[in-house]
mmCIF file of the N, C-alpha and C atoms, coordinates in Angstrom:
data_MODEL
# 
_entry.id   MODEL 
# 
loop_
_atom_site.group_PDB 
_atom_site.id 
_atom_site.type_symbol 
_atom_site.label_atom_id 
_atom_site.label_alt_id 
_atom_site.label_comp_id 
_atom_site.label_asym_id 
_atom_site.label_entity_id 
_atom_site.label_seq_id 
_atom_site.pdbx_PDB_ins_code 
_atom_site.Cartn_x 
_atom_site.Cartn_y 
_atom_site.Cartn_z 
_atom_site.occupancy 
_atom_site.B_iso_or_equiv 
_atom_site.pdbx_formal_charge 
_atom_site.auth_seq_id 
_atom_site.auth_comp_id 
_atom_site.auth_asym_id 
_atom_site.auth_atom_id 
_atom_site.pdbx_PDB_model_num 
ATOM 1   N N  . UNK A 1 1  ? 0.835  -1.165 0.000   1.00 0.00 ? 1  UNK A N  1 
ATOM 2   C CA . UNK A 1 1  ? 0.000  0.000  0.000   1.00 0.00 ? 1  UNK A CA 1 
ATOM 3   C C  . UNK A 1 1  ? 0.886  1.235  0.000   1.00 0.00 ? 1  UNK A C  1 
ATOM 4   N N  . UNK A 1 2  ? 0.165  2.137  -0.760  1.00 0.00 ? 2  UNK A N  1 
ATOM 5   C CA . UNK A 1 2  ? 1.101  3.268  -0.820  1.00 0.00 ? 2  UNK A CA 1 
ATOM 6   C C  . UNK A 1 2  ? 0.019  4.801  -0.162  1.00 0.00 ? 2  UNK A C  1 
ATOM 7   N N  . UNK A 1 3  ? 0.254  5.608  0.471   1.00 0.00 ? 3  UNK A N  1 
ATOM 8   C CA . UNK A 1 3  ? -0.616 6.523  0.405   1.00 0.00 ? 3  UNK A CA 1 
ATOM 9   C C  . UNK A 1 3  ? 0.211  8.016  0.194   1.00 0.00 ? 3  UNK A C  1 
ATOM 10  N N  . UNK A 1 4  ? -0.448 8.452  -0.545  1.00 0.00 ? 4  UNK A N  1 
ATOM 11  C CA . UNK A 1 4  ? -0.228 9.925  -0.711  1.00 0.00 ? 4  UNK A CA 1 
ATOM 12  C C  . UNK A 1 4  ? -0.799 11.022 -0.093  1.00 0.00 ? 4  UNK A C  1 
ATOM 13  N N  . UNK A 1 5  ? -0.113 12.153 0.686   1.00 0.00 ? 5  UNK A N  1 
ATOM 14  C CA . UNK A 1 5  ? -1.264 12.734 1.469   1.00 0.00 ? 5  UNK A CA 1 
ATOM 15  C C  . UNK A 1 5  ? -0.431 14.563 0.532   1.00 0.00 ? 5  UNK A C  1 
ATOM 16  N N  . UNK A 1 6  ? -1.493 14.899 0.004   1.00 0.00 ? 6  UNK A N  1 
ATOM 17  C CA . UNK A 1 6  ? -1.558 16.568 -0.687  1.00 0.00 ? 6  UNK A CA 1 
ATOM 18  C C  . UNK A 1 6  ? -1.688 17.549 0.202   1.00 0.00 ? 6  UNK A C  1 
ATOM 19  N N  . UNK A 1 7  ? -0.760 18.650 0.464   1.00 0.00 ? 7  UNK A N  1 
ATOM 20  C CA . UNK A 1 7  ? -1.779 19.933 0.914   1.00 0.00 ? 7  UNK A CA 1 
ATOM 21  C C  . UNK A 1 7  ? -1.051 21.427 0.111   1.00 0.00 ? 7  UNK A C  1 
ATOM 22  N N  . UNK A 1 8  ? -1.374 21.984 -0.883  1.00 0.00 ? 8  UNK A N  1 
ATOM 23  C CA . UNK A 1 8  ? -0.824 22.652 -1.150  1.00 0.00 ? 8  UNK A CA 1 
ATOM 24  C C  . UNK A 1 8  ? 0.224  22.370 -1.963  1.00 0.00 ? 8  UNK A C  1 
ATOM 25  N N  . UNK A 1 9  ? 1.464  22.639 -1.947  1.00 0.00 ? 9  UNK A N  1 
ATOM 26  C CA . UNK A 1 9  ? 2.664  22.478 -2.410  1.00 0.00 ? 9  UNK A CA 1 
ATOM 27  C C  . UNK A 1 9  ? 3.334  20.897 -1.693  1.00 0.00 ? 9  UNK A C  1 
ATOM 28  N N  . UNK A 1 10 ? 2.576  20.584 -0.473  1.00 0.00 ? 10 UNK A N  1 
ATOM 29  C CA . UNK A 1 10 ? 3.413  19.781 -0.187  1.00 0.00 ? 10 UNK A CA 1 
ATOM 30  C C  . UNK A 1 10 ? 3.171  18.380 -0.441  1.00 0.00 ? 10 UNK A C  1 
ATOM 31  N N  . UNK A 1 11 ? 3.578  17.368 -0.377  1.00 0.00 ? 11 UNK A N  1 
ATOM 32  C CA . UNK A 1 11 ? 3.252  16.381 -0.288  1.00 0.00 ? 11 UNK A CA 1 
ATOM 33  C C  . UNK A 1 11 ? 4.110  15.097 0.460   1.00 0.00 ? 11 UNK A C  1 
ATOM 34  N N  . UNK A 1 12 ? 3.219  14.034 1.040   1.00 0.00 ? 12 UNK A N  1 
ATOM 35  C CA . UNK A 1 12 ? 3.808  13.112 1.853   1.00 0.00 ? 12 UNK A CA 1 
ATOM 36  C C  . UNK A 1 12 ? 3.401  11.989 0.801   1.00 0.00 ? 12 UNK A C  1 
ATOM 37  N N  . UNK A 1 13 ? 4.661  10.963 0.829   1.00 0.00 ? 13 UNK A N  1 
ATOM 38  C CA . UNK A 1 13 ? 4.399  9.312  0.471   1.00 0.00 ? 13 UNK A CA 1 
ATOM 39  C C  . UNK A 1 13 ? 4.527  8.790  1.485   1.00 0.00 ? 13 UNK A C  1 
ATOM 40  N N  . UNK A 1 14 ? 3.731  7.993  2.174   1.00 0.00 ? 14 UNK A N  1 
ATOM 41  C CA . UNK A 1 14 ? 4.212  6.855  2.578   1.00 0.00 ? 14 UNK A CA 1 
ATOM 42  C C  . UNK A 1 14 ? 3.750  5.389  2.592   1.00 0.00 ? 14 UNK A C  1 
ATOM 43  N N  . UNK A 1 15 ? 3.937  4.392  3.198   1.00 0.00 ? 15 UNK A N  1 
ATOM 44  C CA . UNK A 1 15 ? 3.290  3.196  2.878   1.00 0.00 ? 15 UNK A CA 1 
ATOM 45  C C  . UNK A 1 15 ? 4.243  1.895  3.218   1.00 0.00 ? 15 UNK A C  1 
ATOM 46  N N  . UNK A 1 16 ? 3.418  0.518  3.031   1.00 0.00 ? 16 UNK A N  1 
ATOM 47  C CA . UNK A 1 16 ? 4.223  -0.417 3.885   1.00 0.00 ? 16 UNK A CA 1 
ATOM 48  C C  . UNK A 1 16 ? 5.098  -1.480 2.763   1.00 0.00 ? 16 UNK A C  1 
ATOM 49  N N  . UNK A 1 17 ? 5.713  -0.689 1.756   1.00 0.00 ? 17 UNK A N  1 
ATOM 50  C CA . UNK A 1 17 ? 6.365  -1.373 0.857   1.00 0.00 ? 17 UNK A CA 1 
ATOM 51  C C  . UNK A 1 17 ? 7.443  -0.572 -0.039  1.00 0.00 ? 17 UNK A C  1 
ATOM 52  N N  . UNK A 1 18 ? 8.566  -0.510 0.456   1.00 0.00 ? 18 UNK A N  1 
ATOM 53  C CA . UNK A 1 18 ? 9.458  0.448  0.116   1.00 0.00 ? 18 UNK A CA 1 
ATOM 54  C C  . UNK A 1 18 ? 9.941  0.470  -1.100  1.00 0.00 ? 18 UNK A C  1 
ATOM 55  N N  . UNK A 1 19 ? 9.590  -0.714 -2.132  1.00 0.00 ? 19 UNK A N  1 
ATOM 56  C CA . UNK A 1 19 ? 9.553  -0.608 -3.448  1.00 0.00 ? 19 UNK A CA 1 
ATOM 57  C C  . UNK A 1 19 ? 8.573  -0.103 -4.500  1.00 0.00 ? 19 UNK A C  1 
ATOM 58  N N  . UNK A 1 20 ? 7.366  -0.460 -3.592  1.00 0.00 ? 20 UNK A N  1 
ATOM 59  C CA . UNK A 1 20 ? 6.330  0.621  -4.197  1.00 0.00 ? 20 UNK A CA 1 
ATOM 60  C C  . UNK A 1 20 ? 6.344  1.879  -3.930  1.00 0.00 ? 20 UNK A C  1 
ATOM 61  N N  . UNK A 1 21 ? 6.501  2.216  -3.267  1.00 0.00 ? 21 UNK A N  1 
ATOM 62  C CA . UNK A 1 21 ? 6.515  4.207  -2.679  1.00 0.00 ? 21 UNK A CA 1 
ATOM 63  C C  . UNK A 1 21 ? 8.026  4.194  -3.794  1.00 0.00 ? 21 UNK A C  1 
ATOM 64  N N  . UNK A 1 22 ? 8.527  3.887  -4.147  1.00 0.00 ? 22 UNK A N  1 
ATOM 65  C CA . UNK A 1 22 ? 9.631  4.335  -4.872  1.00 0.00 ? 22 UNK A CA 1 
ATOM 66  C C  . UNK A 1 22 ? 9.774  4.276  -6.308  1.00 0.00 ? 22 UNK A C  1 
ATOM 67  N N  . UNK A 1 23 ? 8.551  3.342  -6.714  1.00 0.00 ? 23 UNK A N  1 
ATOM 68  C CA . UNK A 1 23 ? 8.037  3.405  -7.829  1.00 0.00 ? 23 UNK A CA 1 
ATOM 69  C C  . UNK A 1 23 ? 7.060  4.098  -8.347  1.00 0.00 ? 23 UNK A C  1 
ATOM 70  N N  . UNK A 1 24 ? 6.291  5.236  -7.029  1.00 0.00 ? 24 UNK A N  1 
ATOM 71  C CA . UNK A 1 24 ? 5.398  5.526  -7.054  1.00 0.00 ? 24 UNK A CA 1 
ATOM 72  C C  . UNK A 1 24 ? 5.850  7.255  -7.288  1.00 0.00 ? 24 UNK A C  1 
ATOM 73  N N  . UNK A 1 25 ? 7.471  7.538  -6.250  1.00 0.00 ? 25 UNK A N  1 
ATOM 74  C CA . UNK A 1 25 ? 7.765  8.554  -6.709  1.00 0.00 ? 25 UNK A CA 1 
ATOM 75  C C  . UNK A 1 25 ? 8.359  8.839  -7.818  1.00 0.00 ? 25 UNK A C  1 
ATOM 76  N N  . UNK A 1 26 ? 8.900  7.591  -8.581  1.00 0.00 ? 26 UNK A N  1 
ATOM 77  C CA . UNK A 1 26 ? 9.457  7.722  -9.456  1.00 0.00 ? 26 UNK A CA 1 
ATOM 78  C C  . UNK A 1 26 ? 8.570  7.987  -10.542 1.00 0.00 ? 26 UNK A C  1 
ATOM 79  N N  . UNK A 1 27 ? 7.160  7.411  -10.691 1.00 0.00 ? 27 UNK A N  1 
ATOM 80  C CA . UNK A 1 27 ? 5.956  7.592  -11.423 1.00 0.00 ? 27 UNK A CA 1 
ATOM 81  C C  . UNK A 1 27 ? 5.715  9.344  -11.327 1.00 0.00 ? 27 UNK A C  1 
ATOM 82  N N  . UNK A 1 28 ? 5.923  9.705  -10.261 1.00 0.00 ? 28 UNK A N  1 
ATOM 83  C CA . UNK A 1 28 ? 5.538  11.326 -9.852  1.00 0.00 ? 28 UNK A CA 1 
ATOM 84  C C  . UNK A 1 28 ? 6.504  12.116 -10.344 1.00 0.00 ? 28 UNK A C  1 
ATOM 85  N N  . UNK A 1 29 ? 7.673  12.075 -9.845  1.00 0.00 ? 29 UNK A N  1 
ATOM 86  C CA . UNK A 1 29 ? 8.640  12.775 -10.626 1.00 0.00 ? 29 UNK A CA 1 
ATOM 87  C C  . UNK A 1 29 ? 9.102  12.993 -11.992 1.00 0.00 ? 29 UNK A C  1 
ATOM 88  N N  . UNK A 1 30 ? 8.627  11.942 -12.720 1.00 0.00 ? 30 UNK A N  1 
ATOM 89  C CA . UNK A 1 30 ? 8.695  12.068 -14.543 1.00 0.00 ? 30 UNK A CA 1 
ATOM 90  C C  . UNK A 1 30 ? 7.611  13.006 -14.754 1.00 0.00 ? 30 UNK A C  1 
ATOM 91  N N  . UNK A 1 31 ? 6.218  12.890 -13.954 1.00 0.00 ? 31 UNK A N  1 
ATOM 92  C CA . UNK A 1 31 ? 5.434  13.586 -14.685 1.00 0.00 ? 31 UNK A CA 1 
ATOM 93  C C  . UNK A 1 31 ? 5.656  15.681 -14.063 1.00 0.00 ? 31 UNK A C  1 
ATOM 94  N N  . UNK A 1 32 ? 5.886  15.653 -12.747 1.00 0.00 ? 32 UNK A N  1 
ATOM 95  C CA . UNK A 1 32 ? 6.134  16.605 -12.336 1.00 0.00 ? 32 UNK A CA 1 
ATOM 96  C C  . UNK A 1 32 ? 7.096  16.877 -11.606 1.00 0.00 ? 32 UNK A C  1 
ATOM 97  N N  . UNK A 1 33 ? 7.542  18.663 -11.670 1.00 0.00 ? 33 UNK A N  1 
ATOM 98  C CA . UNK A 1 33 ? 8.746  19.048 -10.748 1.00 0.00 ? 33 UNK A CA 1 
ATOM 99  C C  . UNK A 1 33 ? 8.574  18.655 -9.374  1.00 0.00 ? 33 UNK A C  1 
ATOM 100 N N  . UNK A 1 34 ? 9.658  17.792 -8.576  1.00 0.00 ? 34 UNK A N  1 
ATOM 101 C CA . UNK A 1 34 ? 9.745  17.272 -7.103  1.00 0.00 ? 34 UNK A CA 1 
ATOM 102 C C  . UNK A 1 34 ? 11.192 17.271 -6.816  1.00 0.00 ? 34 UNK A C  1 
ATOM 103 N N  . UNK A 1 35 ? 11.055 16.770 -5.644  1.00 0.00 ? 35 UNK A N  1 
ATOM 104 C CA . UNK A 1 35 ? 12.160 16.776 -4.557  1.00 0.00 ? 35 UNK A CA 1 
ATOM 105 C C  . UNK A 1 35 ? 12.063 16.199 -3.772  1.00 0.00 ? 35 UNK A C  1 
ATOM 106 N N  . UNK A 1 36 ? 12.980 14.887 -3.801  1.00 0.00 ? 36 UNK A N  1 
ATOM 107 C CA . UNK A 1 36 ? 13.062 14.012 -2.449  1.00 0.00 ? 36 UNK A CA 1 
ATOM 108 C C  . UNK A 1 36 ? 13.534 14.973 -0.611  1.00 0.00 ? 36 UNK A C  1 
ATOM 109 N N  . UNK A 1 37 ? 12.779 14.879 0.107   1.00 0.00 ? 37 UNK A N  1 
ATOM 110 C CA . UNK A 1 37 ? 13.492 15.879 1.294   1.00 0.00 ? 37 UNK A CA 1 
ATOM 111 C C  . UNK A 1 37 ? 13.772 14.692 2.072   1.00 0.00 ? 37 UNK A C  1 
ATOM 112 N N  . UNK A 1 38 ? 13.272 13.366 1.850   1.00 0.00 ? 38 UNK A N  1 
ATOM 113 C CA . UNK A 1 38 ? 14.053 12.421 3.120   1.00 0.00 ? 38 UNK A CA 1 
ATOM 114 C C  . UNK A 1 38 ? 12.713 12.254 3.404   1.00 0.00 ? 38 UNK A C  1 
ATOM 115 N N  . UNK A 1 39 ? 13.061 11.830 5.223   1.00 0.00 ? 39 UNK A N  1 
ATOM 116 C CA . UNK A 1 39 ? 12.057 11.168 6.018   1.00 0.00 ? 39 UNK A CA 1 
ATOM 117 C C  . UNK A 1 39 ? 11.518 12.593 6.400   1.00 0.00 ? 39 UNK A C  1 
ATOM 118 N N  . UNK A 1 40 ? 10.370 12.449 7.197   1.00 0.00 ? 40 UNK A N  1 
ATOM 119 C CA . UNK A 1 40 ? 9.628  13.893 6.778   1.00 0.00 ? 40 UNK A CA 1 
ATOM 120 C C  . UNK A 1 40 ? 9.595  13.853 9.087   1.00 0.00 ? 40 UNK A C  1 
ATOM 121 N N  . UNK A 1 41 ? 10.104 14.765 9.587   1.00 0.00 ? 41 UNK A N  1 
ATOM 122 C CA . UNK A 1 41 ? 9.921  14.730 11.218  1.00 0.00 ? 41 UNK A CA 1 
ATOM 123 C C  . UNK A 1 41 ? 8.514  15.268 11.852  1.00 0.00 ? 41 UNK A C  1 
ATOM 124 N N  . UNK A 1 42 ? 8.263  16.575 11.347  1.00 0.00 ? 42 UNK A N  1 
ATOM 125 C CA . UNK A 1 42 ? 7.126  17.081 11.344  1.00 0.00 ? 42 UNK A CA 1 
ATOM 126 C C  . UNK A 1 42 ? 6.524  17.346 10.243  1.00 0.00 ? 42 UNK A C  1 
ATOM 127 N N  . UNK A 1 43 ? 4.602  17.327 9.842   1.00 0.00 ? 43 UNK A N  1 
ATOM 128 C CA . UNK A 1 43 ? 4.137  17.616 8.750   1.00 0.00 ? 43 UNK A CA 1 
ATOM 129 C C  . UNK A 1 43 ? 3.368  18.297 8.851   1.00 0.00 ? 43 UNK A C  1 
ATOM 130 N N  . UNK A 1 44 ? 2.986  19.549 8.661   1.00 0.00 ? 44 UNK A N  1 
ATOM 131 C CA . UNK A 1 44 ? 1.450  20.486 9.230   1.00 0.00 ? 44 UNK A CA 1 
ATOM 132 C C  . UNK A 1 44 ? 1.125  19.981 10.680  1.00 0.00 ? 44 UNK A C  1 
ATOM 133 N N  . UNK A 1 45 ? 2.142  19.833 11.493  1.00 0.00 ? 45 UNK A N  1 
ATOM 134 C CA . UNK A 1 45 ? 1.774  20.309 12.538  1.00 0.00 ? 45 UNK A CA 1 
ATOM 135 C C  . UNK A 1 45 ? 1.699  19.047 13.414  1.00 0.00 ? 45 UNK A C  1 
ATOM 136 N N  . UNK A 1 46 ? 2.313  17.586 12.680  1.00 0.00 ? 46 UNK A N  1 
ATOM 137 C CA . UNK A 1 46 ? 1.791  16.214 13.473  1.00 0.00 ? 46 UNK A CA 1 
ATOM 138 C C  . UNK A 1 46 ? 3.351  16.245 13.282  1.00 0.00 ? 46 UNK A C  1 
ATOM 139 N N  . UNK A 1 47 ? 4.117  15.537 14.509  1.00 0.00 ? 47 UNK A N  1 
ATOM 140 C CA . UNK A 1 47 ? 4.921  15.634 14.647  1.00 0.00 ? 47 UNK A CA 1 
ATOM 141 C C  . UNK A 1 47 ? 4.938  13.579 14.219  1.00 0.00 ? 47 UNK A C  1 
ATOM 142 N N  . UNK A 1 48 ? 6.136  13.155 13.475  1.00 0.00 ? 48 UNK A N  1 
ATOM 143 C CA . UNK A 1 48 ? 5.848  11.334 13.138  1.00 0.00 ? 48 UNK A CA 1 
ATOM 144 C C  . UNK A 1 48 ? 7.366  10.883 13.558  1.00 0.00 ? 48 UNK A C  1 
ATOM 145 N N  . UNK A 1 49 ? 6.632  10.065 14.845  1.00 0.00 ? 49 UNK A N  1 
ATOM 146 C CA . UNK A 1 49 ? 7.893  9.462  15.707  1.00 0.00 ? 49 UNK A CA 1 
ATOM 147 C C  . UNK A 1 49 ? 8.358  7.680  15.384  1.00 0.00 ? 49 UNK A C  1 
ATOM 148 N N  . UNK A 1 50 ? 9.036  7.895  14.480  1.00 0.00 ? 50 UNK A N  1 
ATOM 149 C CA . UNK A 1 50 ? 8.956  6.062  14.104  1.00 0.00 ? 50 UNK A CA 1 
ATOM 150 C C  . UNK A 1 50 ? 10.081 5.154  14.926  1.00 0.00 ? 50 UNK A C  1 
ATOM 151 N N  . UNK A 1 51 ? 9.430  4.275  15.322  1.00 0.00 ? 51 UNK A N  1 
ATOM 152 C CA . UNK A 1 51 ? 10.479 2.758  15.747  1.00 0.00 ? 51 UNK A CA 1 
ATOM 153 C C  . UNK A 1 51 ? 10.380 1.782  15.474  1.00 0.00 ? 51 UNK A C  1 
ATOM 154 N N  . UNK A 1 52 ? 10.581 0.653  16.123  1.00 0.00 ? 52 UNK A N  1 
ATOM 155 C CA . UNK A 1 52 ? 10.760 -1.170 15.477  1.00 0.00 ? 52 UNK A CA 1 
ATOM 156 C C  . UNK A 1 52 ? 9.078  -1.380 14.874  1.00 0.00 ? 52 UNK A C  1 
ATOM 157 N N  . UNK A 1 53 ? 8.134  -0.581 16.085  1.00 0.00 ? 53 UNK A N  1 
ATOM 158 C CA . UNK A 1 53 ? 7.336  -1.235 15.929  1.00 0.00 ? 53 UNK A CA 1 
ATOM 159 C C  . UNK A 1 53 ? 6.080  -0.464 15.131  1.00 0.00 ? 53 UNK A C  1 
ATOM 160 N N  . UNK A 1 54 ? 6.786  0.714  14.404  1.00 0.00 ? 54 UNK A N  1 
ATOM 161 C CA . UNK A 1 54 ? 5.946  1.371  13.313  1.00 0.00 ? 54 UNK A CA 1 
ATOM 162 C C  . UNK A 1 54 ? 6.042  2.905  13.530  1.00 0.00 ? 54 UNK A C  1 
ATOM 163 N N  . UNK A 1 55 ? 5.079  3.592  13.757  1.00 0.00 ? 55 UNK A N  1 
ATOM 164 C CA . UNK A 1 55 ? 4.745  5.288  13.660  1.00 0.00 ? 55 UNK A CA 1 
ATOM 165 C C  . UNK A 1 55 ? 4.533  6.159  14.649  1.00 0.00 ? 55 UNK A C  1 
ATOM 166 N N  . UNK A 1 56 ? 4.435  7.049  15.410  1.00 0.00 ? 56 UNK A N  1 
ATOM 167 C CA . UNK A 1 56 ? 3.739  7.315  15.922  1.00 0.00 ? 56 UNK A CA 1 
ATOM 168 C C  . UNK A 1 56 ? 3.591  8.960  15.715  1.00 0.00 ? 56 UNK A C  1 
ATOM 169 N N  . UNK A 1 57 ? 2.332  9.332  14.922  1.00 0.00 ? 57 UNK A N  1 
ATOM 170 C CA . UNK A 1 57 ? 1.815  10.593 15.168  1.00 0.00 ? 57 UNK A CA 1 
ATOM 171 C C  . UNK A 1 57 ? 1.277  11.243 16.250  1.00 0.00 ? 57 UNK A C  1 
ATOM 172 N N  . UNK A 1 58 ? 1.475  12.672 16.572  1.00 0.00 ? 58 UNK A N  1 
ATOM 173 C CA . UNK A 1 58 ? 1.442  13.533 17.839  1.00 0.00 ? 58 UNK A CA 1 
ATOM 174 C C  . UNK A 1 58 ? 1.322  14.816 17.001  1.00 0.00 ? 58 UNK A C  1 
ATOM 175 N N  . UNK A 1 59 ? 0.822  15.202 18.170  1.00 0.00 ? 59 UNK A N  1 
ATOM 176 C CA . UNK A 1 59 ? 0.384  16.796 17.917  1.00 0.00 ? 59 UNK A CA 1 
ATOM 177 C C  . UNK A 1 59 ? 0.748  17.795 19.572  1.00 0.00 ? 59 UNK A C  1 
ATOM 178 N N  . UNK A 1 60 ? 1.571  16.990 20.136  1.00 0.00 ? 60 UNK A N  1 
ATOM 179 C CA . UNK A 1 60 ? 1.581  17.299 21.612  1.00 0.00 ? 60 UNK A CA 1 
ATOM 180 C C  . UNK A 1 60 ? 2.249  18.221 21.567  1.00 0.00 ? 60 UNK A C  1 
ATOM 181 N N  . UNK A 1 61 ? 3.661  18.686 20.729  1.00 0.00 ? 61 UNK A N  1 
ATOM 182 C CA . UNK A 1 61 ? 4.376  20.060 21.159  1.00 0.00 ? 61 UNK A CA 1 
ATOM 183 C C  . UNK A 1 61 ? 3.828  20.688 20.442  1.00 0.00 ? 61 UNK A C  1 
ATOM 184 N N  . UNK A 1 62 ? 2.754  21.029 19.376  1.00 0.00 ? 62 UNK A N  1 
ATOM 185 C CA . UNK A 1 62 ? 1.774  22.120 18.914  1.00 0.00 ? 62 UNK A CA 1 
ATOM 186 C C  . UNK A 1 62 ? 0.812  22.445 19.893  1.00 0.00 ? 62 UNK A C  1 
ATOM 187 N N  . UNK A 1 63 ? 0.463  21.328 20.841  1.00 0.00 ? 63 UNK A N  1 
ATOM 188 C CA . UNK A 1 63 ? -0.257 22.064 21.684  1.00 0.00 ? 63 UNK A CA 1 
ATOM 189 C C  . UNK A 1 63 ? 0.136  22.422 22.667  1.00 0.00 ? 63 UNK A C  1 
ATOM 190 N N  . UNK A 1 64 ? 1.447  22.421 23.035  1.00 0.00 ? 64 UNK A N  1 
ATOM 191 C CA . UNK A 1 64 ? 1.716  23.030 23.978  1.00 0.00 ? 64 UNK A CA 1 
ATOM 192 C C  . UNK A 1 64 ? 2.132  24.560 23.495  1.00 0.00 ? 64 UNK A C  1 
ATOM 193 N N  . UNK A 1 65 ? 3.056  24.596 22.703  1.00 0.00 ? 65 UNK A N  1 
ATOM 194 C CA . UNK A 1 65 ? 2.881  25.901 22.115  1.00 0.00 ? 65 UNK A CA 1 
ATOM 195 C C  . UNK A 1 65 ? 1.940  26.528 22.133  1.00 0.00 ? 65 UNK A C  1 
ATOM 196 N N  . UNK A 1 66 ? 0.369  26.511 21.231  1.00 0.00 ? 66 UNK A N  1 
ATOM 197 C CA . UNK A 1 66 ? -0.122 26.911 21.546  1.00 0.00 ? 66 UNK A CA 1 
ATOM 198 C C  . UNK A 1 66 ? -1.013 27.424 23.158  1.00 0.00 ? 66 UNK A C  1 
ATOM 199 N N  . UNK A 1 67 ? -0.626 26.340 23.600  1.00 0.00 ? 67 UNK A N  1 
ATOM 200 C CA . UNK A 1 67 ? -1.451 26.746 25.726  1.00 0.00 ? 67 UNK A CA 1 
ATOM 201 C C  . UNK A 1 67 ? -0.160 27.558 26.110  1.00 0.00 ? 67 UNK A C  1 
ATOM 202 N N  . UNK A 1 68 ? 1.222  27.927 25.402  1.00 0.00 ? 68 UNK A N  1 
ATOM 203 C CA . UNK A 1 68 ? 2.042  28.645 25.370  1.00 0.00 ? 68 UNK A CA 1 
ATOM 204 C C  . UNK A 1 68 ? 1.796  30.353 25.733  1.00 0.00 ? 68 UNK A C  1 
# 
C-alpha cells in the first residue's frame, strides 16, 4: 500500500512497501517538478515518531505551544 497525502505544495508518500513508494515517486517525478526531502519529522503540525514497531503521530508540542 502506498498513500499519498496533498496539501498545497506539499506532499507526503508513505506506505508499507518500500519498493512501491519508490516506484510511485518515481511515477511522480517524470510527470512533475519534485524533490526528495528524506524522512519527513514534522508535517502540518503532526509531529511522526517512528520505531521497530511502526509510527507514531502527535500533535503534543503544537499544543503546547499553543497553551504557550
Amino acid at each position: 500500500m502506498v498513500v499519498i497525502c496533498l496539501y498545497a505544495d506539499d506532499t507526503l508518500i508513505f506506505g508499507t512497501n518500500l519498493q512501491e513508494m519508490d516506484k510511485t515517486k518515481n511515477f511522480l517525478s517524470a510527470k512533475l517538478s519534485m524533490k526528495d526531502m528524506g524522512q519527513e519529522d514534522v508535517n502540518l503540525e503532526i509531529k511522526i515518531i517512528r520505531n521497530d514497531d511502526g509510527m507514531l503521530l502527535t500533535q503534543s508540542h503544537y499544543k503546547e505551544r499553543v497553551l504557550e
